[in-house]
ZALUM-575725 format. One record per atom (N, C-alpha, C): y, z, x; atom name; residue in one letter. Coordinates in steps of 0.1 Angstrom, whole numbers, plus 2048, in hexadecimal, padded with zeros to 3 digits. Each point is the difference from the previous one (the first is absolute). Layout:
N
SITE    py    pz    px   atomo   residuo
SITE     Y     Z     X      CA         A
...
END
This chain:
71
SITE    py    pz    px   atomo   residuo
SITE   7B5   7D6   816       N         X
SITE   80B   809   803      CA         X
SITE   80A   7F9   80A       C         X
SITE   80B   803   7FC       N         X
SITE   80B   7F5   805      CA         X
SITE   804   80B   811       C         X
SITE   803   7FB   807       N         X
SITE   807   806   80C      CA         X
SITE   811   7FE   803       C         X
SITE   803   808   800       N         X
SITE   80F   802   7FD      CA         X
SITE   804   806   80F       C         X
SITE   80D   7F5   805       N         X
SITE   804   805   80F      CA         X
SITE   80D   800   7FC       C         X
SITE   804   807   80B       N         X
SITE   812   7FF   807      CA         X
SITE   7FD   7FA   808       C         X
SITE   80A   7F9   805       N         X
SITE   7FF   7F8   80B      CA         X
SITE   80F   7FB   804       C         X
SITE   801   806   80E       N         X
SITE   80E   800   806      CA         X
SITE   805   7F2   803       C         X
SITE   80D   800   7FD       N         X
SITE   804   7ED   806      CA         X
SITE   7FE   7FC   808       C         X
SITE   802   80A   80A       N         X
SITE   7FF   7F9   812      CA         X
SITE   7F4   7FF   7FF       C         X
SITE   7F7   80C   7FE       N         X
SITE   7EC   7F4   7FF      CA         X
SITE   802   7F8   7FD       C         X
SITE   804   7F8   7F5       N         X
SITE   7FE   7F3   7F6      CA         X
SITE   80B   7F5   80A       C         X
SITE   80A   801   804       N         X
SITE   80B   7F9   807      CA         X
SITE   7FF   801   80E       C         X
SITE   7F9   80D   805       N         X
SITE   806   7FF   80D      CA         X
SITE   80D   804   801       C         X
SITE   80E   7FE   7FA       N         X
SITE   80D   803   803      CA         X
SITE   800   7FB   80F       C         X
SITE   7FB   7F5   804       N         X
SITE   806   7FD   80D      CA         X
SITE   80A   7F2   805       C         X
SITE   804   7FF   7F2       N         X
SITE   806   7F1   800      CA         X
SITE   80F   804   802       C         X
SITE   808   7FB   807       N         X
SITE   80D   808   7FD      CA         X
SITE   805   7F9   7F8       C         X
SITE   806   805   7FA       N         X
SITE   807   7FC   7EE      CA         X
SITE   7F9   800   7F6       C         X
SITE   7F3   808   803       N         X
SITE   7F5   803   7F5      CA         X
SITE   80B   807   7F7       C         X
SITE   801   7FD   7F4       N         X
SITE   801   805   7F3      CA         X
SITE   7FE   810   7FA       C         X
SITE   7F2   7FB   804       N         X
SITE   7F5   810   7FB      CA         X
SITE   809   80A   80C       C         X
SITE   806   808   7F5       N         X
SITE   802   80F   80C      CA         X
SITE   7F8   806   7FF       C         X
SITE   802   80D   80A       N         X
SITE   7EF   809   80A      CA         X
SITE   802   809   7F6       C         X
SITE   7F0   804   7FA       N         X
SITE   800   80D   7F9      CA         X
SITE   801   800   7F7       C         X
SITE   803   7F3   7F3       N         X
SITE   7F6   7FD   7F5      CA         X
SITE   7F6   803   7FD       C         X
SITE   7FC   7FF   7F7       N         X
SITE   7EF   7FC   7F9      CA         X
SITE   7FF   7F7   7F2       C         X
SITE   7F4   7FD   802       N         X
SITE   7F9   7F5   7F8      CA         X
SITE   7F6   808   7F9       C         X
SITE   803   804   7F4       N         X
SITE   7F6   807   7F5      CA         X
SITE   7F7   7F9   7FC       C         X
SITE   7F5   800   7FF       N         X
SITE   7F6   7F5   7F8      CA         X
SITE   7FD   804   7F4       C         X
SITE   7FF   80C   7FF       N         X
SITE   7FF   809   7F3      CA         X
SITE   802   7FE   7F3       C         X
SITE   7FA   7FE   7F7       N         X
SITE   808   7F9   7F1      CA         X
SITE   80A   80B   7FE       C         X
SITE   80C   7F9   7F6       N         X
SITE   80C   80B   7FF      CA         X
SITE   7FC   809   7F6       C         X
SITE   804   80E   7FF       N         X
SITE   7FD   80A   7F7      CA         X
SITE   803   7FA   7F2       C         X
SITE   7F7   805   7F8       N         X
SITE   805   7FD   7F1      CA         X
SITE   810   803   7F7       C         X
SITE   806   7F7   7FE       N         X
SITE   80C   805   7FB      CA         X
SITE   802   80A   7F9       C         X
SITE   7F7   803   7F4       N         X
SITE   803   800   7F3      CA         X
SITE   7F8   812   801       C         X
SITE   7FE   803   80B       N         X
SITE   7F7   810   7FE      CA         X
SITE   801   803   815       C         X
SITE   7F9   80A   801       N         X
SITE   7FB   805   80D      CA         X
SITE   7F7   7FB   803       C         X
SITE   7FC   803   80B       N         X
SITE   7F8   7FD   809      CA         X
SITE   7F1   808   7F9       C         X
SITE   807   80C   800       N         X
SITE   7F8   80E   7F7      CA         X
SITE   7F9   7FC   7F5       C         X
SITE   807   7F9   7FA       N         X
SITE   7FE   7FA   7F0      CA         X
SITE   7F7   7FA   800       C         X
SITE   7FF   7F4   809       N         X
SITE   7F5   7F5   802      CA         X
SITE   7F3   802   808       C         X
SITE   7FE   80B   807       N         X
SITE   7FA   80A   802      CA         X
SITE   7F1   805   7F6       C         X
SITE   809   80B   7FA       N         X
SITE   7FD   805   7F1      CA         X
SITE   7F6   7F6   7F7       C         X
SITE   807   7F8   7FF       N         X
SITE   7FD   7F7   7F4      CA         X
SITE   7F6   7F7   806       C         X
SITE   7FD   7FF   80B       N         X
SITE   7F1   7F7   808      CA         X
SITE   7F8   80C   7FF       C         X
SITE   801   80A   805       N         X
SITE   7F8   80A   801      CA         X
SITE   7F8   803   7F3       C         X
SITE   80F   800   7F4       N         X
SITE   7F5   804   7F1      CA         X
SITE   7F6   7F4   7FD       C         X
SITE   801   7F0   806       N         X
SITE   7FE   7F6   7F9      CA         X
SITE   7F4   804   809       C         X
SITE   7FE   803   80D       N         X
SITE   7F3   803   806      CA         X
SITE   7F7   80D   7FC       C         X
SITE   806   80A   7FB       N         X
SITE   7FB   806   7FA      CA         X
SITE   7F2   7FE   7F4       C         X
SITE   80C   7F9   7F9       N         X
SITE   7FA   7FB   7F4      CA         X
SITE   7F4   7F6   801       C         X
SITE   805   7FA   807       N         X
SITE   7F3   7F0   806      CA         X
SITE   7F3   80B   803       C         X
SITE   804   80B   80A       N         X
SITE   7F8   807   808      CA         X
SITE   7F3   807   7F3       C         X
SITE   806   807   7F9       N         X
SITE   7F8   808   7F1      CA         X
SITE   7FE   7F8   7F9       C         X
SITE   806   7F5   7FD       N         X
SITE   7F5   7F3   7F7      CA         X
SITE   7F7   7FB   80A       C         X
SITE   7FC   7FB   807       N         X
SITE   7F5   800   80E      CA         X
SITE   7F8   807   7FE       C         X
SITE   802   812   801       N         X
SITE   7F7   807   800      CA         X
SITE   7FB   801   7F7       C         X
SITE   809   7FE   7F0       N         X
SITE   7F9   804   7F4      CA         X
SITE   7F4   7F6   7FE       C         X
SITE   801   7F1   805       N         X
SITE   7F7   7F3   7FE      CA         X
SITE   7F7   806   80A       C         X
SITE   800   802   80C       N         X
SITE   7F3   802   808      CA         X
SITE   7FB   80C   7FA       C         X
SITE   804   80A   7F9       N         X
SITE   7FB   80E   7FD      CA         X
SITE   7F8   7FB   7F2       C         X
SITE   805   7F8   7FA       N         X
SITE   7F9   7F8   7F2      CA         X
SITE   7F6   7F8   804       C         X
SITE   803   7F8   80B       N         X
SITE   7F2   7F5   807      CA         X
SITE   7F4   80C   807       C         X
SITE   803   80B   803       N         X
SITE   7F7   808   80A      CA         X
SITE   7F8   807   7F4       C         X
SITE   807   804   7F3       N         X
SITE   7FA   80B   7F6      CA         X
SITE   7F6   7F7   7FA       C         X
SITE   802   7EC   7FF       N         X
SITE   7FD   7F9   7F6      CA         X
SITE   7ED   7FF   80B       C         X
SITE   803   801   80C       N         X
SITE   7F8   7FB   807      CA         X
SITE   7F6   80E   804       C         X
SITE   7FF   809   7FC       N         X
SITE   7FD   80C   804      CA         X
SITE   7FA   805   7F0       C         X
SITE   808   7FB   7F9       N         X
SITE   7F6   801   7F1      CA         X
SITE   7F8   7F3   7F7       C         X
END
């Protein structure tokens, strides 16, 4: 699992240079950018059913390995 920060400029620069560039009160997103093409919601949804799914085929194979092993 990835760790995802904000992280303000002046942490990362300091802002103590005079004629630093970086103005105060930025940020630096690390975060991959949102999907274009749908929401946030959307991509959501659609991991959840793909886990779903994974999740009931799993069970159905272990509930098949347990019945095969029990009879």
């Amino acid at each position: 699992m990835q760790n995802f920060e904000i992280f303000e400029l002046e942490d990362i620069f300091l802002n103590k240079k005079p004629g630093n560039p970086v103005p105060s009160g930025q940020f630096i997103d690390s975060r991959p950018p949102a999907p274009e093409n749908g929401s946030i919601l959307d991509e959501w949804l659609s991991m959840d059913r793909k886990l779903i799914i994974a999740l009931l085929i799993l069970i159905f194979i272990l509930g098949f390995i347990f019945a095969k092993t029990i009879s």
